[in-house]
PDB file with SEQRES, HELIX, SHEET and CRYST1 records, atoms N, CA, C and O in Angstrom:
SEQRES   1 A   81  UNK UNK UNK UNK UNK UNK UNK UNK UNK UNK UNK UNK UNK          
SEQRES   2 A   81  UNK UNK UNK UNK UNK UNK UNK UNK UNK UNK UNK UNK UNK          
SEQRES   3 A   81  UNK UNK UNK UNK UNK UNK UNK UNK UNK UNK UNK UNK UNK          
SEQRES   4 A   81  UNK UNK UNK UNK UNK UNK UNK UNK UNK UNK UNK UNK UNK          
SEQRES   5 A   81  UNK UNK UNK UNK UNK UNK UNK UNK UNK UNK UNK UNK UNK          
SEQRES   6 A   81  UNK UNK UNK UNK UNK UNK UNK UNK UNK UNK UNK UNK UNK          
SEQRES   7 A   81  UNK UNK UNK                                                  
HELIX    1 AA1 UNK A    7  UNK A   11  1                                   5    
HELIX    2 AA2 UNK A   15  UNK A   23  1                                   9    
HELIX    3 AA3 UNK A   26  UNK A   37  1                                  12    
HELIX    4 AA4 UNK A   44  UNK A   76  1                                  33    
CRYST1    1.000    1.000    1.000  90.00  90.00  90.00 P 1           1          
ATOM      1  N   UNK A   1       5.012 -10.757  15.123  1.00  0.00           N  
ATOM      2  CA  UNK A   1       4.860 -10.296  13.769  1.00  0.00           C  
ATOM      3  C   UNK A   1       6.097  -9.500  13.383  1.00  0.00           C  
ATOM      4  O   UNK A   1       6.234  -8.442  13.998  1.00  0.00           O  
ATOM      5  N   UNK A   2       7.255  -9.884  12.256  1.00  0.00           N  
ATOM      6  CA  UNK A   2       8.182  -9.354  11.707  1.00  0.00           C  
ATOM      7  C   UNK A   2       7.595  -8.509  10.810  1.00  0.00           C  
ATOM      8  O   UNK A   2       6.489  -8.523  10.270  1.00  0.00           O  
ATOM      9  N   UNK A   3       8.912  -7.468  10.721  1.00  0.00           N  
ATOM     10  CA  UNK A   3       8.342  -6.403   9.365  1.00  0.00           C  
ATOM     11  C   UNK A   3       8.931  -7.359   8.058  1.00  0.00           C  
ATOM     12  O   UNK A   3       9.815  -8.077   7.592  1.00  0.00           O  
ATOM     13  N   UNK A   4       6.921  -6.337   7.841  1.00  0.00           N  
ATOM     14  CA  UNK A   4       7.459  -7.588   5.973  1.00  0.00           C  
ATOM     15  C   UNK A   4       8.263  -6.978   5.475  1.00  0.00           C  
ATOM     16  O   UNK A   4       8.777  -5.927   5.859  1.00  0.00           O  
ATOM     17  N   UNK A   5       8.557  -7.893   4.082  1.00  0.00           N  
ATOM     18  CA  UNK A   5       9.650  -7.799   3.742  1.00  0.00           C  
ATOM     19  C   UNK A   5       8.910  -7.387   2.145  1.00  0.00           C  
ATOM     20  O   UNK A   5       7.940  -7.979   1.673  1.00  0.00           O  
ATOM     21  N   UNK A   6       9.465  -6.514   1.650  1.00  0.00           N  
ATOM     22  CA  UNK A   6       9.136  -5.816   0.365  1.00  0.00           C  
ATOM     23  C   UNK A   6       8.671  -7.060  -0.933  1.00  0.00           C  
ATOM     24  O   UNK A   6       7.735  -6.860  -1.708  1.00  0.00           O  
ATOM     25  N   UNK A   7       9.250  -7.908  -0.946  1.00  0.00           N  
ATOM     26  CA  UNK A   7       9.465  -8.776  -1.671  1.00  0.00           C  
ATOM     27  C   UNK A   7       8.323  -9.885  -1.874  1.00  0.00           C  
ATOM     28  O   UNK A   7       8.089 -10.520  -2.902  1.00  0.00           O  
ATOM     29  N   UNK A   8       7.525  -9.973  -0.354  1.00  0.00           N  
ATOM     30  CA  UNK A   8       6.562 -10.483  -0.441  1.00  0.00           C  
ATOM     31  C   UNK A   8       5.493  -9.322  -1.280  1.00  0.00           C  
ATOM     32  O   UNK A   8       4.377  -9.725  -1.608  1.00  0.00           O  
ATOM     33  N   UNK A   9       5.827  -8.143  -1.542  1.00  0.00           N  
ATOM     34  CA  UNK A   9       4.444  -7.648  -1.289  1.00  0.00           C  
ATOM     35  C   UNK A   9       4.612  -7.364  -2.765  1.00  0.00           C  
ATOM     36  O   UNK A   9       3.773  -6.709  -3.382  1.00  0.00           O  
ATOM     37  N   UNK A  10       5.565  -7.798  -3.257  1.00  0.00           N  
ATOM     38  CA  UNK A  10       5.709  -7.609  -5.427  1.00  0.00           C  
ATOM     39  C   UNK A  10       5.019  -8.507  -5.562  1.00  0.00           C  
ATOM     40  O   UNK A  10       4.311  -8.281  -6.544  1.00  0.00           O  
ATOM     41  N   UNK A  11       4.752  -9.625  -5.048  1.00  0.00           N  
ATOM     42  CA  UNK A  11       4.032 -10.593  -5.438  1.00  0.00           C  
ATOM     43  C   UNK A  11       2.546 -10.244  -5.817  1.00  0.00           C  
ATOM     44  O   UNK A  11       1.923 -10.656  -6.796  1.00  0.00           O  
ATOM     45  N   UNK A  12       2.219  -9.594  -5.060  1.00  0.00           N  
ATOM     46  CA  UNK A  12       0.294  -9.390  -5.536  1.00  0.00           C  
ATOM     47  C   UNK A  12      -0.175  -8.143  -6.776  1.00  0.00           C  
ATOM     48  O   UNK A  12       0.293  -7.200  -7.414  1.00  0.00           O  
ATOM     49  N   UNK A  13      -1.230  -8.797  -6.598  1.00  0.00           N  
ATOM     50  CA  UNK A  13      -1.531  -8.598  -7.431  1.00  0.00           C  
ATOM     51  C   UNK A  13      -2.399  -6.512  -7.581  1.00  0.00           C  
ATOM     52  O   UNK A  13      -1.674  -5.783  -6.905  1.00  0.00           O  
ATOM     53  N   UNK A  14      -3.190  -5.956  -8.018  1.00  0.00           N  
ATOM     54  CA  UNK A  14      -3.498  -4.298  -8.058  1.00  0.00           C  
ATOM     55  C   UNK A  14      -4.299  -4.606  -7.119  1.00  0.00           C  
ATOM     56  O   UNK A  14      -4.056  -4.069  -6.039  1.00  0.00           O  
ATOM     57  N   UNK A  15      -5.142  -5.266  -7.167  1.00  0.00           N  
ATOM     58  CA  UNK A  15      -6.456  -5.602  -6.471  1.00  0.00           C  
ATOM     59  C   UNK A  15      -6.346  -6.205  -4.546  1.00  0.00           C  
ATOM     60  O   UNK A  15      -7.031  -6.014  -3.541  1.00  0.00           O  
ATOM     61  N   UNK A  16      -5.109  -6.960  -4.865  1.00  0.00           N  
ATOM     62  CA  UNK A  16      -5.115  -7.740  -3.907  1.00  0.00           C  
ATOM     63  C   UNK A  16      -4.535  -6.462  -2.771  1.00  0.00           C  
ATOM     64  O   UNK A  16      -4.736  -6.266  -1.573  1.00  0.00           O  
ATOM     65  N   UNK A  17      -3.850  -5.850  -3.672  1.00  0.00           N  
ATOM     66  CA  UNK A  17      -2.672  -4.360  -2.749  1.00  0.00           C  
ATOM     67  C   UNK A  17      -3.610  -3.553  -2.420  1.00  0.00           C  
ATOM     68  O   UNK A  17      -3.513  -3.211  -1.241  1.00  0.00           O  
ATOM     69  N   UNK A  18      -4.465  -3.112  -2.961  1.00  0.00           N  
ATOM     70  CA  UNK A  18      -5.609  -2.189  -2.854  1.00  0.00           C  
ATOM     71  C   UNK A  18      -6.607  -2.634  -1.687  1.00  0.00           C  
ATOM     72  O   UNK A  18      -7.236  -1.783  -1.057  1.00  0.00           O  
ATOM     73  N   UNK A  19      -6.727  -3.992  -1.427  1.00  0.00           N  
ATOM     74  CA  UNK A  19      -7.715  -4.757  -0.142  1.00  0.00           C  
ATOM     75  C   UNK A  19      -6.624  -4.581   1.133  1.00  0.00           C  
ATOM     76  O   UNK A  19      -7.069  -4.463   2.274  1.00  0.00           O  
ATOM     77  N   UNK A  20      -5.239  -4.569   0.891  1.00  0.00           N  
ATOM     78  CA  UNK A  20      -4.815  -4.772   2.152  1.00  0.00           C  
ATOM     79  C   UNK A  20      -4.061  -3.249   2.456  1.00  0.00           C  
ATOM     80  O   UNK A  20      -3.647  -2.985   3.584  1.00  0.00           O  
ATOM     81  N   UNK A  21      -3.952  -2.396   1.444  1.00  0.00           N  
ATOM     82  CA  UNK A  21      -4.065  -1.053   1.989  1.00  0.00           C  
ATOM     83  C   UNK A  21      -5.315  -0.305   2.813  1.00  0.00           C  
ATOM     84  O   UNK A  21      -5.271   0.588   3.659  1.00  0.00           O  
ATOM     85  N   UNK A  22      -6.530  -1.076   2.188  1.00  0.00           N  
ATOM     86  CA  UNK A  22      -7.449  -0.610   2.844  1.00  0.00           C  
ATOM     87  C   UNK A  22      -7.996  -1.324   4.458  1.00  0.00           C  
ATOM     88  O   UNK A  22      -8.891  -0.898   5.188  1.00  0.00           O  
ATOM     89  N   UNK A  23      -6.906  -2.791   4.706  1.00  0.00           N  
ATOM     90  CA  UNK A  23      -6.911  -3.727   5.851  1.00  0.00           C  
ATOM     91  C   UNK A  23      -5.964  -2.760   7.063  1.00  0.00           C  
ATOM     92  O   UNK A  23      -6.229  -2.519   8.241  1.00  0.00           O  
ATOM     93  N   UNK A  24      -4.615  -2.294   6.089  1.00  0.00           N  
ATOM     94  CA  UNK A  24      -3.861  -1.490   7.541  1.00  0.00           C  
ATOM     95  C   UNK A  24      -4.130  -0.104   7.420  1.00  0.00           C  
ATOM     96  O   UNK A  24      -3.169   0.664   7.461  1.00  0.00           O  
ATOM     97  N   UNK A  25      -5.401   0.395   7.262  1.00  0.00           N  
ATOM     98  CA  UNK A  25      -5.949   1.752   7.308  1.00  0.00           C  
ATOM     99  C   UNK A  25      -6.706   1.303   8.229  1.00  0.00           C  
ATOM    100  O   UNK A  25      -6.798   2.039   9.211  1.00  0.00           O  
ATOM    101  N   UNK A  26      -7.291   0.329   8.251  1.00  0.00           N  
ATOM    102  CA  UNK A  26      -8.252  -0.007   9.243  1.00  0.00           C  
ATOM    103  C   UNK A  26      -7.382  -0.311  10.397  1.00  0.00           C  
ATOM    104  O   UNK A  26      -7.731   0.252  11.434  1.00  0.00           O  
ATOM    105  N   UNK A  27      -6.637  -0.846  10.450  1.00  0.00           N  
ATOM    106  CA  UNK A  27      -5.506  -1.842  11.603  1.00  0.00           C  
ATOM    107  C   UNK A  27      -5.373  -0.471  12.195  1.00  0.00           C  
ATOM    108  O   UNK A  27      -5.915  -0.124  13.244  1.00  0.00           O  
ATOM    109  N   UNK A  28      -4.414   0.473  11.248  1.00  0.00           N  
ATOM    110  CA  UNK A  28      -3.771   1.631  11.991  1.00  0.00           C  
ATOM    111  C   UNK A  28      -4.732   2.704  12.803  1.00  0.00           C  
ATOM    112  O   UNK A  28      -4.516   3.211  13.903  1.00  0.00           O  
ATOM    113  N   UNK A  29      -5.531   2.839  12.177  1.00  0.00           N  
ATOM    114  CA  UNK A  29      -7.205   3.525  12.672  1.00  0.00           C  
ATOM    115  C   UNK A  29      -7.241   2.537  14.211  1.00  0.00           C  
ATOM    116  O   UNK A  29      -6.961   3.102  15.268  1.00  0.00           O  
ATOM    117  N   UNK A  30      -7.567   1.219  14.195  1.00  0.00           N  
ATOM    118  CA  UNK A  30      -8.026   0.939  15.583  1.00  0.00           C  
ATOM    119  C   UNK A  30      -6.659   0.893  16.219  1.00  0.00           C  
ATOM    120  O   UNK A  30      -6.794   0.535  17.389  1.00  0.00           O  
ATOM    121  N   UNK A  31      -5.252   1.139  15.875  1.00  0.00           N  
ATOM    122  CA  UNK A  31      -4.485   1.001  17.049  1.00  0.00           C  
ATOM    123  C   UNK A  31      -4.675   2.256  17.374  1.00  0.00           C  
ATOM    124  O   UNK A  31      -5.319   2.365  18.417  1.00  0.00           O  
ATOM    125  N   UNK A  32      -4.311   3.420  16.801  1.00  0.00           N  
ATOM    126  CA  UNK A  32      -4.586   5.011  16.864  1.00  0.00           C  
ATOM    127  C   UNK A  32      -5.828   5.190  18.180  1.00  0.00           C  
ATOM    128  O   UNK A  32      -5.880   5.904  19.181  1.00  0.00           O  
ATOM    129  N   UNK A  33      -6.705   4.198  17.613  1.00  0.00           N  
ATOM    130  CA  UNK A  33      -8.312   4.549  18.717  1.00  0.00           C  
ATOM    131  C   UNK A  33      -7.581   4.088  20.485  1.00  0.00           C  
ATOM    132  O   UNK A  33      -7.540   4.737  21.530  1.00  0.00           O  
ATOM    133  N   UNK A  34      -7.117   2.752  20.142  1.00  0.00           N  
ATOM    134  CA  UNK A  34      -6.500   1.832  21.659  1.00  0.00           C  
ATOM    135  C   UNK A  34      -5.544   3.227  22.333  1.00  0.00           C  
ATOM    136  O   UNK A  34      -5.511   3.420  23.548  1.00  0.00           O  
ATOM    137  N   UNK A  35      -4.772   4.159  21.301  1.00  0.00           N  
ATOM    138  CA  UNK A  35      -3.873   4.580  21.875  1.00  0.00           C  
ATOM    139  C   UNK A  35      -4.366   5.615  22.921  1.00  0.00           C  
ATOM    140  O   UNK A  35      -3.834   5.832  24.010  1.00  0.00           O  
ATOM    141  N   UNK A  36      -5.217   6.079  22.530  1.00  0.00           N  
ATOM    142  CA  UNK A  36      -6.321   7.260  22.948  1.00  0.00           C  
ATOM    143  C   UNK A  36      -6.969   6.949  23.970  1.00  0.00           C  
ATOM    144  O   UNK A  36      -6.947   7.512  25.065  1.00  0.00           O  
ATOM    145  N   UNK A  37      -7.633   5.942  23.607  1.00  0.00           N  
ATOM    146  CA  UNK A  37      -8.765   5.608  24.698  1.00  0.00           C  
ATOM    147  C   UNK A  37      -7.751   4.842  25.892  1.00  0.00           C  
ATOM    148  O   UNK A  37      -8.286   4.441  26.925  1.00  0.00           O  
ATOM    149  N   UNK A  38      -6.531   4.697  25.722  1.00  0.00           N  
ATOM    150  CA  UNK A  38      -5.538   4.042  27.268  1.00  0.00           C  
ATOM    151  C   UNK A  38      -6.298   2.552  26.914  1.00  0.00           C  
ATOM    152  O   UNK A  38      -7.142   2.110  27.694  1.00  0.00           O  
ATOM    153  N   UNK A  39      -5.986   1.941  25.878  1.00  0.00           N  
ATOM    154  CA  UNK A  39      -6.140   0.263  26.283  1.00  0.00           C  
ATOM    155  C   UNK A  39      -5.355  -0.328  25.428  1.00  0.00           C  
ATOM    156  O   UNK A  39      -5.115  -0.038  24.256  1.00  0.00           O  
ATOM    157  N   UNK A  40      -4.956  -1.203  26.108  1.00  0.00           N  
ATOM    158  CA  UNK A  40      -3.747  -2.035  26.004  1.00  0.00           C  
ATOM    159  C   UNK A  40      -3.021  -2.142  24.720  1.00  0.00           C  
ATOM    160  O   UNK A  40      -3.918  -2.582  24.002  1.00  0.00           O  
ATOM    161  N   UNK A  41      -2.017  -2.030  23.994  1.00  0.00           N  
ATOM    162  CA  UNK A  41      -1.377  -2.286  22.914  1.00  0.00           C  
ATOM    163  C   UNK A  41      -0.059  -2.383  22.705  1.00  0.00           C  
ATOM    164  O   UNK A  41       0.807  -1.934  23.456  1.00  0.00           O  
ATOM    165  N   UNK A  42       0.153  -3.098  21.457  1.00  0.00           N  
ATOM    166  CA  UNK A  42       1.447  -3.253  21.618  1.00  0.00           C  
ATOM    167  C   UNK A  42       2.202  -2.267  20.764  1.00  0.00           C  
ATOM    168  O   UNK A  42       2.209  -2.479  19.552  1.00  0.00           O  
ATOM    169  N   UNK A  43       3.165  -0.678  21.484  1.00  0.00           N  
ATOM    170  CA  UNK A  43       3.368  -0.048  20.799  1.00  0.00           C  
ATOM    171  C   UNK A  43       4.209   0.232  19.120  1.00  0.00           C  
ATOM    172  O   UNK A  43       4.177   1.222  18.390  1.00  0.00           O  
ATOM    173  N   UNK A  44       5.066  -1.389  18.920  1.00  0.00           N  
ATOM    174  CA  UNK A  44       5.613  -1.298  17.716  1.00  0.00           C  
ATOM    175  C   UNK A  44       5.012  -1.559  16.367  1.00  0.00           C  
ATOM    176  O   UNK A  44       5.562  -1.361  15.283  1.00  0.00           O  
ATOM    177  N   UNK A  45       3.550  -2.133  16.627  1.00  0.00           N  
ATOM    178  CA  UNK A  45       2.334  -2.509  15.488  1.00  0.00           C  
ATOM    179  C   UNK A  45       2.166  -0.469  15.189  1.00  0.00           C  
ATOM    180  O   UNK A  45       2.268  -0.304  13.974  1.00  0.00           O  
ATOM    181  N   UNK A  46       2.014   0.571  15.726  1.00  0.00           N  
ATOM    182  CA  UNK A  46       1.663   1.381  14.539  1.00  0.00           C  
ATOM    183  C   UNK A  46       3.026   1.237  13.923  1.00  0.00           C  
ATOM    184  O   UNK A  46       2.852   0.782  12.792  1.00  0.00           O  
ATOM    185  N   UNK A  47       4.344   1.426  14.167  1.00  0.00           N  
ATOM    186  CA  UNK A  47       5.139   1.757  13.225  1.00  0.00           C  
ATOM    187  C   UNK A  47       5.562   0.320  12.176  1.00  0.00           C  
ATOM    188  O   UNK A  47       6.105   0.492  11.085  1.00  0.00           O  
ATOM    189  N   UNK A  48       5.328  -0.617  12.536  1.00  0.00           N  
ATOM    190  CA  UNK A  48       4.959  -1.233  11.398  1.00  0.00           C  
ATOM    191  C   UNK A  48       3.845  -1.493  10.140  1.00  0.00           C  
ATOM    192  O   UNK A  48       3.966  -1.816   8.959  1.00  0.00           O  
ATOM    193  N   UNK A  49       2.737  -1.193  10.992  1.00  0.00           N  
ATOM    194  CA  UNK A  49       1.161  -1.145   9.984  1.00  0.00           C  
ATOM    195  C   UNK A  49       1.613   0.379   9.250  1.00  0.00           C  
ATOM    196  O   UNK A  49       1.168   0.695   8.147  1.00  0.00           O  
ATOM    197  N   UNK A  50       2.654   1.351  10.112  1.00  0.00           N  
ATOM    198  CA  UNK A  50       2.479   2.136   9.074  1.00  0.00           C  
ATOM    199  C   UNK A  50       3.655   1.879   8.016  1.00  0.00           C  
ATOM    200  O   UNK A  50       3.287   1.800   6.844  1.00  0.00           O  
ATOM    201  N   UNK A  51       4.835   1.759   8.244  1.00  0.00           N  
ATOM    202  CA  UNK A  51       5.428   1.229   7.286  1.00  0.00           C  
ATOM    203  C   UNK A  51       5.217   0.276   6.106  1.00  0.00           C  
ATOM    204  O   UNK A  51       5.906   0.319   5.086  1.00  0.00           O  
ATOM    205  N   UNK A  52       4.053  -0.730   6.350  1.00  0.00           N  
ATOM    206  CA  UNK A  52       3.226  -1.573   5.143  1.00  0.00           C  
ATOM    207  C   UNK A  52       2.815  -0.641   4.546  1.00  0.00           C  
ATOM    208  O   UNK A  52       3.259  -0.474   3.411  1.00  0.00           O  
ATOM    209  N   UNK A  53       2.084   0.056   4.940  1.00  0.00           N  
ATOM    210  CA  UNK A  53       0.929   0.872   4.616  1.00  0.00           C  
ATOM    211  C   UNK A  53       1.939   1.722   3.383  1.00  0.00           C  
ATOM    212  O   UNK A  53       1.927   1.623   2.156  1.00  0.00           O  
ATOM    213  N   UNK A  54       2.482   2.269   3.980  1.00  0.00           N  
ATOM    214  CA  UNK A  54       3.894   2.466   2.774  1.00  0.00           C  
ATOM    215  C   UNK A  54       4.741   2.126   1.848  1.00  0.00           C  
ATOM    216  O   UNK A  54       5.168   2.911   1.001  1.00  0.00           O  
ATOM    217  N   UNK A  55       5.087   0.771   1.953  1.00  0.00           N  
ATOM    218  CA  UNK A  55       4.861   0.223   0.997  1.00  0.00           C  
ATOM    219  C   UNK A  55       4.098  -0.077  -0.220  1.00  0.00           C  
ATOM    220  O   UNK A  55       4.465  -0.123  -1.394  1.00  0.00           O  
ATOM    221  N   UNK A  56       2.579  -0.334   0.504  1.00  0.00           N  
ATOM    222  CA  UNK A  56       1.720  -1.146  -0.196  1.00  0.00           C  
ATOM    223  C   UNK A  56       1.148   0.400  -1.485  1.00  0.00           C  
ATOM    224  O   UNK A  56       0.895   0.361  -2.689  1.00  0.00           O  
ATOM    225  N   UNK A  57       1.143   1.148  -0.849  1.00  0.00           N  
ATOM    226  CA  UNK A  57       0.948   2.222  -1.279  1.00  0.00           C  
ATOM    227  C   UNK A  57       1.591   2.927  -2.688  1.00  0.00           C  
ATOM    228  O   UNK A  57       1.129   3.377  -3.737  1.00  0.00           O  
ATOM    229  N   UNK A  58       3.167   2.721  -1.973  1.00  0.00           N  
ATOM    230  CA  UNK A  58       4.291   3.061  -2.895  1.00  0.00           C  
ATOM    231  C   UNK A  58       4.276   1.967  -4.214  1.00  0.00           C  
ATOM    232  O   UNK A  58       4.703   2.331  -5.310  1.00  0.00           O  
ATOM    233  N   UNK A  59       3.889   0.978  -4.053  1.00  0.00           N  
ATOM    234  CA  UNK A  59       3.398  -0.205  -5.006  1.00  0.00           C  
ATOM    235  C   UNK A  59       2.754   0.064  -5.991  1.00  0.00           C  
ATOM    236  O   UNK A  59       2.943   0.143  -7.205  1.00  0.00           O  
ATOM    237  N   UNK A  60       1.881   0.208  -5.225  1.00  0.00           N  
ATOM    238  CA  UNK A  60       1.162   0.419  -6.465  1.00  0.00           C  
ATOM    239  C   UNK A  60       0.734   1.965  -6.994  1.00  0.00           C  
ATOM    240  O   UNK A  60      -0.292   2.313  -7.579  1.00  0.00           O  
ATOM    241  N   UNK A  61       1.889   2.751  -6.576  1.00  0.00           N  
ATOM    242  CA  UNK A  61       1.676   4.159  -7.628  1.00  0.00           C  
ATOM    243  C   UNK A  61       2.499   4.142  -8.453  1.00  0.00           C  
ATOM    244  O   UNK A  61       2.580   5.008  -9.324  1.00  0.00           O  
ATOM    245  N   UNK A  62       3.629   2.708  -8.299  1.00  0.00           N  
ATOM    246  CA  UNK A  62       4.733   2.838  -9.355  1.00  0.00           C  
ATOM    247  C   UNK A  62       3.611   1.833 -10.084  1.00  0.00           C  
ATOM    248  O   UNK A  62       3.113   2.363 -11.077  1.00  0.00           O  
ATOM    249  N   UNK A  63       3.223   0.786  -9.857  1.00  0.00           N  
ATOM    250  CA  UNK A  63       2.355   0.057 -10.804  1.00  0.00           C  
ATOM    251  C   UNK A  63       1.256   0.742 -11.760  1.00  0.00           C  
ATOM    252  O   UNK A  63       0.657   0.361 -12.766  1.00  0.00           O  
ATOM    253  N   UNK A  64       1.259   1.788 -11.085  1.00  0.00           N  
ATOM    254  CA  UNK A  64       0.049   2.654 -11.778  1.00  0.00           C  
ATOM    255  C   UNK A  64       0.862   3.458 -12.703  1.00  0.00           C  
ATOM    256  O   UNK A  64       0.580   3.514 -13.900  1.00  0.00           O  
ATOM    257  N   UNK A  65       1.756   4.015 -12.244  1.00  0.00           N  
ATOM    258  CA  UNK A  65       2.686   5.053 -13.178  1.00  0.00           C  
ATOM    259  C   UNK A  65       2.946   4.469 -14.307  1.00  0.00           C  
ATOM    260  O   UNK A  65       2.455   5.097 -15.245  1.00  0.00           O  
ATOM    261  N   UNK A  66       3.722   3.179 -14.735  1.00  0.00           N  
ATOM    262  CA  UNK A  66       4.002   2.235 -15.573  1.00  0.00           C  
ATOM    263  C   UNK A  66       2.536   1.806 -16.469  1.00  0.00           C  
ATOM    264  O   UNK A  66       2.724   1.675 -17.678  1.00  0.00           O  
ATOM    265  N   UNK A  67       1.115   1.580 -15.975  1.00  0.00           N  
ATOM    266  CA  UNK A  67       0.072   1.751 -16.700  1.00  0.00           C  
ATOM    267  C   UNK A  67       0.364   2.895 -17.433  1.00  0.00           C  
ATOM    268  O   UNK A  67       0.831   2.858 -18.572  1.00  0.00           O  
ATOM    269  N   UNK A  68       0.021   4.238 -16.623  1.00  0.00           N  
ATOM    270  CA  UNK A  68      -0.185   5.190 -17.359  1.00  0.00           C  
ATOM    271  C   UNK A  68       0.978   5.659 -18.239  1.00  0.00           C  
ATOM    272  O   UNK A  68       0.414   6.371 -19.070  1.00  0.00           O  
ATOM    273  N   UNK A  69       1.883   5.659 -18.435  1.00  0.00           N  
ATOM    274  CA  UNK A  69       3.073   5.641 -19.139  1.00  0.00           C  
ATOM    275  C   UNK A  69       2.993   4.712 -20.327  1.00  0.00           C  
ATOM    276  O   UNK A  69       3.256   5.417 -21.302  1.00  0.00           O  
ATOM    277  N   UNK A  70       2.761   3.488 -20.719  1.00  0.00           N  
ATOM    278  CA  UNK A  70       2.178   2.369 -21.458  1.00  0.00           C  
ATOM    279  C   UNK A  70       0.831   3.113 -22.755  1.00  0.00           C  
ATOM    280  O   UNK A  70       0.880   3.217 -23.981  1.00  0.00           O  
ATOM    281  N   UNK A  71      -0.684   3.651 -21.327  1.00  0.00           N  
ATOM    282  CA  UNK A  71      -1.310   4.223 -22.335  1.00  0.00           C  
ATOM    283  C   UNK A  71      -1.127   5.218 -23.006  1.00  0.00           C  
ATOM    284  O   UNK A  71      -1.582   5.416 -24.133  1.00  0.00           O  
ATOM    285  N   UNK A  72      -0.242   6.146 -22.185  1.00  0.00           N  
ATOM    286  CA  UNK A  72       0.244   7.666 -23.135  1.00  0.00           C  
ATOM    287  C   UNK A  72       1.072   7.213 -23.965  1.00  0.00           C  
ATOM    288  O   UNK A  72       0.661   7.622 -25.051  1.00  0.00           O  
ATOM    289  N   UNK A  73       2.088   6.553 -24.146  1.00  0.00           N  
ATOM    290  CA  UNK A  73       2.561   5.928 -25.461  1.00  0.00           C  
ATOM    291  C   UNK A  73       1.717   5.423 -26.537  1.00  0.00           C  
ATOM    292  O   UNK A  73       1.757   5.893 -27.674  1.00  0.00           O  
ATOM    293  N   UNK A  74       1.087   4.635 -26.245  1.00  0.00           N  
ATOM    294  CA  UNK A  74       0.002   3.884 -27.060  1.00  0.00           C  
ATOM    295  C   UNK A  74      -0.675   5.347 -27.497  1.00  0.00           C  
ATOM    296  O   UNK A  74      -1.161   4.917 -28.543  1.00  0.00           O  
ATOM    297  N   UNK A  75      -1.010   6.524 -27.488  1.00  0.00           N  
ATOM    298  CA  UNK A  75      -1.714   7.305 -27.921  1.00  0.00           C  
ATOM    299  C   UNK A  75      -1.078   8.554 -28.492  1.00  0.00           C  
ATOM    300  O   UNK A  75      -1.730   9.390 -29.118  1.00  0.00           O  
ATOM    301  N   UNK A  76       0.405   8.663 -28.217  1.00  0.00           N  
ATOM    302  CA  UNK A  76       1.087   9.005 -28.892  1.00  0.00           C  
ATOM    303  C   UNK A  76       1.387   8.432 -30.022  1.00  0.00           C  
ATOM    304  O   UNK A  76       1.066   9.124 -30.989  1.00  0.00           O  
ATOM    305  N   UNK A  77       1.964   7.259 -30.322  1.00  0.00           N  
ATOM    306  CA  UNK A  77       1.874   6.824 -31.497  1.00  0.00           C  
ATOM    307  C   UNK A  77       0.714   6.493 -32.146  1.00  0.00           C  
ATOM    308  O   UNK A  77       0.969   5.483 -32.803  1.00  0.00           O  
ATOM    309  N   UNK A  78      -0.363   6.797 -32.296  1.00  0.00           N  
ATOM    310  CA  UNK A  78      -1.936   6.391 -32.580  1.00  0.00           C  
ATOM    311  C   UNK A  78      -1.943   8.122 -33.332  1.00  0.00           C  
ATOM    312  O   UNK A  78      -2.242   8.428 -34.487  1.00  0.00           O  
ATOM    313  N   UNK A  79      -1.609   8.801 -32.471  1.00  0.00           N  
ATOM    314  CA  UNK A  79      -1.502  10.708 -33.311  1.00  0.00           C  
ATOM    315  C   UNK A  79      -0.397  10.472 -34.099  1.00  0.00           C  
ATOM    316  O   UNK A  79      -0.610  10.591 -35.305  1.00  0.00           O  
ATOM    317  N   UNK A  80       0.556  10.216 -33.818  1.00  0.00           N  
ATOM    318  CA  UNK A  80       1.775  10.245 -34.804  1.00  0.00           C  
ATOM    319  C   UNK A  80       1.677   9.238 -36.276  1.00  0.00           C  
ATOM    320  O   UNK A  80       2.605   9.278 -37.084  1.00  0.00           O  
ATOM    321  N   UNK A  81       0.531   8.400 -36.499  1.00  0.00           N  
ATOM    322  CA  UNK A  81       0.181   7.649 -37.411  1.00  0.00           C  
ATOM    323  C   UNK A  81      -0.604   7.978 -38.155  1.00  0.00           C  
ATOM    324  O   UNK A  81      -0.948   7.222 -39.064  1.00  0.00           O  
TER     325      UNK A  81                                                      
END                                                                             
């Protein structure tokens, strides 16, 4: 497994980013558990699940920022009218 690549992850969609942030919370949670409990893993999956996880994250708070930026305009000019 290569680290993804940013580019794939513009592609999706709010919803779709939001299922697989909540997929490597889970991923990173059970490697975290393997690490603890001494069973077997492969140590470069956390620093990649966490680096997605960072991404996917960073995604969509700029996607969100750009919403909310959009509706505060829209309601600024709605008072200013």
């Amino acid at each position: 497994m290569g680290l993804s690549i940013f580019n794939d992850i513009i592609t999706l969609s709010n919803t779709e980013i939001s299922e697989a942030i909540i997929q490597a919370e889970k991923e990173l949670f059970n490697l975290r558990f393997k690490k603890a409990t001494r069973q077997p893993f492969k140590p470069h999956e956390i620093k990649s699940t966490k680096r997605r996880l960072a991404q996917l994250k960073t995604l969509l708070t700029l996607r969100l920022d750009v919403i909310e930026k959009k509706r505060s305009n829209t309601l600024v000019k709605l008072i200013q009218e």
